[in-house]
N, C-alpha and C positions, 0 to 999 in steps of 0.2 A: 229306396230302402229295401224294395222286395228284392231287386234284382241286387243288390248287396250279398242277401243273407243267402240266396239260391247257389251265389258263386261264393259262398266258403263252407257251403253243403257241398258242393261239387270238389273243392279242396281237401276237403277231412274225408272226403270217399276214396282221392287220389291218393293221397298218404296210408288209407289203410292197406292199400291195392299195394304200395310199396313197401309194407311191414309185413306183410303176408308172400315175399317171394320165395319163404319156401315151401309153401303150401302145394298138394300136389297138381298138375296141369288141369286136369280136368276144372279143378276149381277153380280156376287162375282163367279161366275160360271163361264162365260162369259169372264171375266178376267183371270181366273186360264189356262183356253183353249189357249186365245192371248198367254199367255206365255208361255205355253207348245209347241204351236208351234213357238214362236222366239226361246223357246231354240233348239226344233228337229232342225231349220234352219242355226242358230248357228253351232251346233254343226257339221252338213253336210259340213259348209264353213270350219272349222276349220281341218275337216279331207281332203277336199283338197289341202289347202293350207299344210297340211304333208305330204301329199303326192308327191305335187309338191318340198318339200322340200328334203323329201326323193331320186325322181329322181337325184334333183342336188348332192345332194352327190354320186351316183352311178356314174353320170358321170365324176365329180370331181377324185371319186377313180382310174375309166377308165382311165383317163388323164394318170393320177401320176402311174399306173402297163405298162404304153408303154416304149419300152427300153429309156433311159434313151440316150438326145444328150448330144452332144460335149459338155464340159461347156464353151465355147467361143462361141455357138450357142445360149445360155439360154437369153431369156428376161428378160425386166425388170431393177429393179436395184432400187437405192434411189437417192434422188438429193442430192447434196451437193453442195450447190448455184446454179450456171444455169448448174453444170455439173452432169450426169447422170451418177452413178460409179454402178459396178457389182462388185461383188466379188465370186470367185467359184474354184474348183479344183478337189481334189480325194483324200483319202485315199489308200492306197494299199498296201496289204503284199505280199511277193514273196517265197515260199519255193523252194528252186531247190537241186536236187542230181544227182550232176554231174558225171561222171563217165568219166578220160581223158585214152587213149591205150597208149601214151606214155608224163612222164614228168608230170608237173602240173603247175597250175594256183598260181601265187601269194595269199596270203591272202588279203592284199589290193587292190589288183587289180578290176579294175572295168569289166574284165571278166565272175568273178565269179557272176555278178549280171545281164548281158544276155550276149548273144551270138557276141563275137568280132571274125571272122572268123582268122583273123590273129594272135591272139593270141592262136588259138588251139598249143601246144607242139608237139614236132616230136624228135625225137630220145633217149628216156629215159623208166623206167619203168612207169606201170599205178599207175595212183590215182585214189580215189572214195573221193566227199566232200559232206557235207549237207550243205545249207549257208538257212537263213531266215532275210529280209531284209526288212525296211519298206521307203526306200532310195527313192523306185520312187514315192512318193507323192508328190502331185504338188499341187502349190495355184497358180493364176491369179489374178490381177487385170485390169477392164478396164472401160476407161470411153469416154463418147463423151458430144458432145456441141454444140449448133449451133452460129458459128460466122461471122454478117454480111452475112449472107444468106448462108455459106458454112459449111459443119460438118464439124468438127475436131474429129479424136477420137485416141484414145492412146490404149496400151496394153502391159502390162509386167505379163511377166511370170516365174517362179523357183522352182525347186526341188533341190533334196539333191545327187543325185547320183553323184559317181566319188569324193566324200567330201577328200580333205585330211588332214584336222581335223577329231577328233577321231577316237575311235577302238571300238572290241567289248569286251574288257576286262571288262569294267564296267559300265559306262554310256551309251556307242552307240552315241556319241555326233557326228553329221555331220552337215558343214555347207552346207548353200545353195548354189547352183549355178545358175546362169543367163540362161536361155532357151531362151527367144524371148522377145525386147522390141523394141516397133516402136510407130508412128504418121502415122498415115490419115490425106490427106486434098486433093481435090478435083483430084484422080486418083494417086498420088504422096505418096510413102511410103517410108520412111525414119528411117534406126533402126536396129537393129538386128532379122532377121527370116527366116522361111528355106528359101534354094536358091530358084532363081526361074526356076534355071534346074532341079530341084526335083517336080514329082506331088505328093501331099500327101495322094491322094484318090487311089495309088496304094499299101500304105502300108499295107499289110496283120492283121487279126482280131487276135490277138494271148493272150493266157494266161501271159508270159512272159511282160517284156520292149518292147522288138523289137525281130523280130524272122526273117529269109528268107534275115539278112543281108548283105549273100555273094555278090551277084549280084541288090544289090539296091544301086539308086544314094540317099543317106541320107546325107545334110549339112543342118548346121545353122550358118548363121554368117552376120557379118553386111553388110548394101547393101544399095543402091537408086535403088528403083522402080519406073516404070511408066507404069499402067495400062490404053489401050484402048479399050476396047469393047475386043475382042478375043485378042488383043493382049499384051504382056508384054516384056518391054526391060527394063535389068537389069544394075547395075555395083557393081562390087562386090567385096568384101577384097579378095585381092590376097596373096597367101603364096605357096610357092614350099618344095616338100618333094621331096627329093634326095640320091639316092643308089649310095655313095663314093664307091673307089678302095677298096675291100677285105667285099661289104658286109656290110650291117646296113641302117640305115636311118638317113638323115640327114633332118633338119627341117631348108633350108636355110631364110627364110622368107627374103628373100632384093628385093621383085619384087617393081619394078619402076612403075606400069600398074594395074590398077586392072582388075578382070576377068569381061569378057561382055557377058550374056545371051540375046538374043531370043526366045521367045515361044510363040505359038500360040494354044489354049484353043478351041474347040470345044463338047458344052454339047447339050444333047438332052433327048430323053426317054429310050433311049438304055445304058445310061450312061453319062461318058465323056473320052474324050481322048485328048493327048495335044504333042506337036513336041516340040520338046526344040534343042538347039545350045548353043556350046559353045566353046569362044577363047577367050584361057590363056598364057600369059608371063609366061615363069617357065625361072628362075634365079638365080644364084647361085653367092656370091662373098664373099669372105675370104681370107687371107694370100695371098691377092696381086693378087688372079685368080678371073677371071669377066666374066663367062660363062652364056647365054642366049642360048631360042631358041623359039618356041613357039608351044602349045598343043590346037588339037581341038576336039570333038565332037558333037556326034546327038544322044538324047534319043526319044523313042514314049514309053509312059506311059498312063496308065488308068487304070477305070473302068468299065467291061459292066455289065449290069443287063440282064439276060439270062432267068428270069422266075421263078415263083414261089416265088420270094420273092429272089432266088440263085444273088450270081455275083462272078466274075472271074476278078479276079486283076492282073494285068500285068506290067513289062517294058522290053525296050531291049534297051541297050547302048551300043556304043562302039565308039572308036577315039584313037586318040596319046596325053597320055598326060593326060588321065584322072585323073591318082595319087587320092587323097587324097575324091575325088569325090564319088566313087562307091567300096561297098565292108567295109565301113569305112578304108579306107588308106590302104587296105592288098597289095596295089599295091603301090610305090612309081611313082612321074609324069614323072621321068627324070634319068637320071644314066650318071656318068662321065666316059667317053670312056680313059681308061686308055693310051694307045697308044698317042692318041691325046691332048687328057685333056679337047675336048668337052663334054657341055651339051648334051644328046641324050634322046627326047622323046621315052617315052615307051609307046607299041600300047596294047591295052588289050579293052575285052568286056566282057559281062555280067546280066545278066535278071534275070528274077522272074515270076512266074505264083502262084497263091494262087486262092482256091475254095472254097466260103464260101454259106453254105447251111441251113437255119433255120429250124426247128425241132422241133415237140410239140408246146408249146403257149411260150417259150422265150427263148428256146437253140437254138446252134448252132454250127452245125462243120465246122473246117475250117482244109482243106490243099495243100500241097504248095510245091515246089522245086526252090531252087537257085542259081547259081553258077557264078564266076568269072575267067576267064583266060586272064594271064597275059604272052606278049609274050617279056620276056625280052633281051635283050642283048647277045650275046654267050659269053663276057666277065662279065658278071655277077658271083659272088658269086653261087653256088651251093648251099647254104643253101638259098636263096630267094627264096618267095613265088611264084609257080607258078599255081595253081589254088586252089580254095577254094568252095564247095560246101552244102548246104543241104536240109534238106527234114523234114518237121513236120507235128503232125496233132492236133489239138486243139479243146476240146469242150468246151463253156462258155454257162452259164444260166445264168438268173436273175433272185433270189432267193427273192427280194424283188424289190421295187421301187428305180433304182439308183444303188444297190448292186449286183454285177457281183461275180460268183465264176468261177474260170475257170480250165483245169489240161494239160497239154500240154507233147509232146514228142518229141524231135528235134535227129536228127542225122547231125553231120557234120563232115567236112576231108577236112585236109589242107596236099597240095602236095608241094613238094619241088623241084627247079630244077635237083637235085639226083634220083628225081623217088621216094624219102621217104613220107610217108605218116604218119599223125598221127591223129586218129577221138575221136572225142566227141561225147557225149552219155548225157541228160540230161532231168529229170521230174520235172514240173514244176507245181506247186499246188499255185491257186493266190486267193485272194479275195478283192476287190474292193468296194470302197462308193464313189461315187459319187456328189457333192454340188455347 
């Protein structure tokens, strides 16, 4: 608008310069100068303000080459009436080449697309697969609102992994599935999203979906939460996994009780770290038997930031009873005591350390070790899982603004009450967009 109004100042100077020719020379001089110097002045303002223009876009660009947050962290958004919606997610492709020492992985199976520590195979020959997946893209919607003086804000999220629609014979067609949907309103959440005996800021930075699964407490599922300042008390959909006479897993779900967390949140500059509790009803009832008992533990999870930009990711869990909690399920919560025909919690623990180090102006390597041991029953099955561990290392850049390439290498081994062993072996080449 300035540079508008300068240049039809500079126009109505010219037309009077041309309404005046017959004024005599000297003045006609005099005039030509006035406007040689509005233009040199002109033209001084005009290269400031590109200049100032120019800054803005550098910094603009700065912005937009910093890694790329959470898209649950992103601002912003459009209104749609009084409500303020976001919309955001990932693209993401996954290459892996697995390689198993004994047995194999289903084709369907949602192993083959990361690291299920319980489903590594034990007593067969090896396989080698290539799999390339575009299963773990995820969209989000979220929105908030101000009602009557309190926000409200909502949030649903889904990807496609684990689909059991389609294949990869010809289309690749998979549907979506449900990740995390809840409401906000005044410390109060209500919805489906992780537990809140899970810290999230201990999950390791990895190429892969999820890597260091063995020994990390990972759930999602519905719940009521109540956040106060550092604290969180939970209650949460209860379900019992149960190892029957001769071995397997049973998925009794008939618990009466849902599961109750405690956790207590402590953030600072060093990071954060957080205490979590937890007691659960595991229950079993079928063909006329009606076995309870009850499961508890204590995790400490975090984050520190160590320097340099470094931080070191951690947890350590253990209790009776954990089951279905830590490890993704490689441990069931409970096992029926054949003799007796009691329910009997199973004691088992389990952690995680990950080291993540940036590098140049937006890589970064990360690695890590994890493990789970499960001390079952001496009437247990001999094919049950008794420990599970691994170890990766991962490097990711940012090849553009948003867009993540990453290449990762995981070893893991799943041990069997026998003393049998059977290890995984897998590379992982990913690339990521971000929105």
């Amino acid at each position: 608008m300035k540079t508008t109004f300068k240049a039809l100042m500079l126009s109505g100077v010219a037309l009077g310069l041309i309404g005046s020719a017959t004024a005599d020379e000297a003045e006609l001089e005099a005039r030509i100068a006035a406007l040689e110097a509005l233009v040199q002045n002109l033209s001084a303002q005009l290269d400031a303000e590109r200049t100032q223009t120019d800054q803005d876009i550098v910094r603009l660009e700065t912005a937009a080459s910093a890694p790329a947050a959470a898209p649950a962290a992103q601002q912003g958004g459009m209104m749609l009436g009084e409500t303020n919606v976001r919309v955001g997610g990932y693209i993401d492709l996954d290459a892996h080449v697995t390689s198993l020492s004994d047995g194999a992985i289903g084709s369907s199976s949602i192993a083959r697309d990361f690291h299920i520590p319980g489903a590594t195979p034990i007593g067969s020959s090896g396989t080698t697969a290539t799999d390339m997946t575009a299963q773990a893209s995820r969209i989000f919607i979220a929105g908030d609102r101000d009602i009557d003086g309190n926000k409200v804000s909502g949030y649903f999220e889904m990807d496609f992994l684990g689909s059991l629609q389609g294949n990869e014979r010809v289309s690749s067609s998979f549907s979506p599935r449900l990740r995390r949907a809840y409401i906000d309103v005044n410390g109060l959440r209500v919805g489906q999203e992780w537990s809140t005996f899970q810290n999230t800021s201990a999950i390791p930075e990895s190429a892969s979906f999820l890597t260091l699964s063995d020994g990390m407490v990972f759930m999602r599922q519905a719940q009521i939460r109540y956040t106060n300042g550092n604290w969180q008390f939970a209650l949460e959909n209860g379900d019992t996994t149960v190892t029957p006479v001769g071995g397997g897993r049973i998925e009794a779900d008939s618990n009466t009780l849902p599961d109750a967390v405690v956790r207590y949140n402590h953030t600072g500059d060093f990071g954060n770290v957080s205490l979590s509790g937890l007691a659960r009803q595991l229950r079993y009832e079928a063909a006329g038997i009606e076995e309870q008992t009850m499961g508890y533990a204590l995790s400490v999870a975090g984050k520190l930031n160590v320097g340099g930009g470094d931080d070191v990711r951690f947890s350590l869990t253990g209790g009776e009873g954990l089951g279905r909690y830590i490890g993704l399920n490689a441990a069931n919560g409970a096992a029926i005591n054949p003799m007796t025909g009691e329910l009997e919690a199973i004691p088992s623990y389990g952690g995680l350390i990950a080291w993540r180090h940036p590098f140049g102006e937006t890589a970064r390597l990360n690695l890590g070790y994890s493990g789970l041991f499960i001390e079952n029953p001496s009437y247990v099955a001999s094919t049950m899982t008794q420990s599970v561990q691994s170890v990766y290392g991962a490097v990711l850049w940012d090849i553009a603004p948003r867009v993540t390439m990453g290449t990762e290498l995981l070893f893991g081994q799943r041990e069997d009450e026998a003393g049998n062993s059977g290890d995984i072996s897998r590379f992982t080449f990913s690339t990521k967009y971000a929105f």
